[in-house]
C-alpha positions as CSV (number, residue, x, y, z in Angstrom):
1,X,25.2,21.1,-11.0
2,X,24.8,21.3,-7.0
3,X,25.8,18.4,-4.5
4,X,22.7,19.3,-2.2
5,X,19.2,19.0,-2.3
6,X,17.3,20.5,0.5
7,X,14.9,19.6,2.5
8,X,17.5,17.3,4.4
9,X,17.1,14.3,6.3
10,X,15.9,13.4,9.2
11,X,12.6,14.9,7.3
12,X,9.9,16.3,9.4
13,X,6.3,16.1,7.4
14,X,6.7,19.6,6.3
15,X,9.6,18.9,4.6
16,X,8.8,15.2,3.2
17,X,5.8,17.0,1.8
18,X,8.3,19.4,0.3
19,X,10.9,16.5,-1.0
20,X,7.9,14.2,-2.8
21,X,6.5,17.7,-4.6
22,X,9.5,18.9,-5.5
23,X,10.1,14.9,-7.4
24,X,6.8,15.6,-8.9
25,X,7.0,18.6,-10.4
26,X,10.6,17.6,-11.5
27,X,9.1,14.2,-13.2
28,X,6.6,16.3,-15.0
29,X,9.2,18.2,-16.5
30,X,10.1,14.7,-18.5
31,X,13.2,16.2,-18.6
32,X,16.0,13.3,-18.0
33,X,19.4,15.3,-17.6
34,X,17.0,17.8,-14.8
35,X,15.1,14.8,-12.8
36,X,18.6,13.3,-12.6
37,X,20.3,16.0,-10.7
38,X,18.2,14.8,-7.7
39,X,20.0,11.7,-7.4
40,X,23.6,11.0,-5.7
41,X,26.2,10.0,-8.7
42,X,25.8,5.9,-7.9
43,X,22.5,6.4,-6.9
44,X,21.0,2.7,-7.0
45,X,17.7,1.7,-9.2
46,X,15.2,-0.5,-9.4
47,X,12.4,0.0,-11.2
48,X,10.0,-2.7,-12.5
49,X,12.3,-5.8,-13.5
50,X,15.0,-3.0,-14.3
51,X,18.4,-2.6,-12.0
52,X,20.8,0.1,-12.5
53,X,23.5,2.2,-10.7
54,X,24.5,6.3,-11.5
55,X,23.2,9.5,-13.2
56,X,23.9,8.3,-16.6
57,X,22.1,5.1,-16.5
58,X,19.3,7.4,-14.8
59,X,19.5,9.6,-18.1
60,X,19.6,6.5,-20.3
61,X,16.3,5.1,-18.4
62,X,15.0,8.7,-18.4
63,X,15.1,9.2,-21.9
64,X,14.0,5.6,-23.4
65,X,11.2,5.9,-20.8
66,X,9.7,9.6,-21.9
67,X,10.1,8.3,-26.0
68,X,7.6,5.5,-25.3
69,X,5.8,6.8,-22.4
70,X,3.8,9.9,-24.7
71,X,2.0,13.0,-23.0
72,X,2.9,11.6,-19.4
73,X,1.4,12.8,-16.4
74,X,2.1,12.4,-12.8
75,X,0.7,12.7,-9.5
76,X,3.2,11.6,-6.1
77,X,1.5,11.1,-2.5
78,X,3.6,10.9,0.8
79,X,2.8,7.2,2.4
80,X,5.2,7.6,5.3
81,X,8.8,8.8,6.5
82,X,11.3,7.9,8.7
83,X,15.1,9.3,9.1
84,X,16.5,9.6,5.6
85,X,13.5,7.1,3.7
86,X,10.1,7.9,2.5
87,X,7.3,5.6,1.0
88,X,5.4,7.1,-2.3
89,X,2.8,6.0,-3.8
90,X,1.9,7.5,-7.4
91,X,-0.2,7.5,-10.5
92,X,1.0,8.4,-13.9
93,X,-0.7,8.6,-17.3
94,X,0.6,8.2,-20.5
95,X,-0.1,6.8,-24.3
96,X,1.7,5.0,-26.2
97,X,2.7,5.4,-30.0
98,X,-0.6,3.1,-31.1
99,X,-2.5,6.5,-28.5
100,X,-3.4,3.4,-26.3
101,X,-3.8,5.5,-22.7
102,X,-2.6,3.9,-19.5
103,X,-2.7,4.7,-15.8
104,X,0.0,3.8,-14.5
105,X,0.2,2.9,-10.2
106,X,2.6,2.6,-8.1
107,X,4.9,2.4,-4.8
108,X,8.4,3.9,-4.1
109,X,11.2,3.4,-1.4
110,X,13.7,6.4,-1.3
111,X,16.8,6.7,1.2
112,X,18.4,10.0,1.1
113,X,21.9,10.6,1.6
114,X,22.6,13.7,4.2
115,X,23.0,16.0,1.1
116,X,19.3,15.7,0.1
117,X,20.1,13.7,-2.8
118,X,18.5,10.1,-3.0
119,X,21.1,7.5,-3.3
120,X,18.2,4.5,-3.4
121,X,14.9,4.0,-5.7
122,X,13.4,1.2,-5.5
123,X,9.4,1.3,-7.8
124,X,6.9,-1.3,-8.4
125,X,4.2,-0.4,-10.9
126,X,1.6,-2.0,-12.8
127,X,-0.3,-0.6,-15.8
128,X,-3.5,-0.8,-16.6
129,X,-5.5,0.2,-20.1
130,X,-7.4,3.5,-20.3
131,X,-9.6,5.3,-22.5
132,X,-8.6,8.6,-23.3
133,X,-12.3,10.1,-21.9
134,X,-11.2,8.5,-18.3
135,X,-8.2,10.2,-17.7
136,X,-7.8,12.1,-14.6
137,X,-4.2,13.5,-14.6
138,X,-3.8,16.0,-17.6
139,X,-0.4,17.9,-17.1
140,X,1.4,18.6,-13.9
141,X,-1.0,19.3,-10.8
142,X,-2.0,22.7,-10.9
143,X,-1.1,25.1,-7.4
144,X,-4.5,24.8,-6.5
145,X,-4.8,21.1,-6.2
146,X,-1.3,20.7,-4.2
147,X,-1.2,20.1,-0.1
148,X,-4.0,18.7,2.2
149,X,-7.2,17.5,0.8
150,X,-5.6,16.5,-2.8
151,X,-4.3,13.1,-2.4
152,X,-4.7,10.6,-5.6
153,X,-7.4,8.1,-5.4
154,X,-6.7,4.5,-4.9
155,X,-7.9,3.7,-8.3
């Protein structure tokens, strides 16, 4: 386990671009006890209508999340930076255990202690139904659809 996460704050676009890539890819991973090594001990949650504080609680979320949340797929876009916080906005897609698809959209406020670990998440996301023929986002973004020129779509 390491106490530091580079890039550090104050982030420079370079290395925003760096820090919201590196979430994706770890996100993709759907593994909890890895995405969770990016966020400070007490780290502070919310996501949806869902508060919670620490690593463990991250893993907890994590893992309940990935069991309902089948075949999930993830695309993160910078939105802005200042100092130590970023704005994301993202798409994910998923099925459920019924194989109902979803696209899931969303926003994301990070703060970043000096270490490069984020000690705040705060998400709002709304889901909408899919058919399976419309998705877009079909495993982790290949190396040739990363950097300028492949942001995700509004809708």
């Amino acid at each position: 386990m390491t106490d530091a996460r580079p890039p550090f704050p104050p982030f420079d676009l370079d290395s925003a671009l760096t820090k919201v890539q590196a979430a994706e890819d770890a996100w993709n991973t759907r593994d909890p006890h890895h995405v969770a090594l990016a966020y400070t001990e007490d780290s502070a949650w919310r996501n949806r209508d869902v508060v919670l504080t620490g690593r463990d609680k991250i893993i907890e979320f994590l893992t309940d999340k990935w069991e309902r949340e089948l075949d999930y797929a993830l695309r993160k876009s910078l939105w802005g930076f200042h100092g130590n916080r970023m704005a994301v906005r993202f798409q994910y897609e998923w099925h459920n255990a019924d194989d109902q698809w979803f696209r899931s959209y969303g926003n994301e406020l990070w703060e970043f202690a000096d270490n490069g670990l984020m000690r705040r998440r705060e998400a709002s996301i709304n889901d909408l139904a899919i058919s399976e023929k419309d998705r877009r986002h079909l495993g982790p973004r290949p190396e040739d659809k990363r950097g300028p020129g492949h942001d995700i779509p509004l809708a």
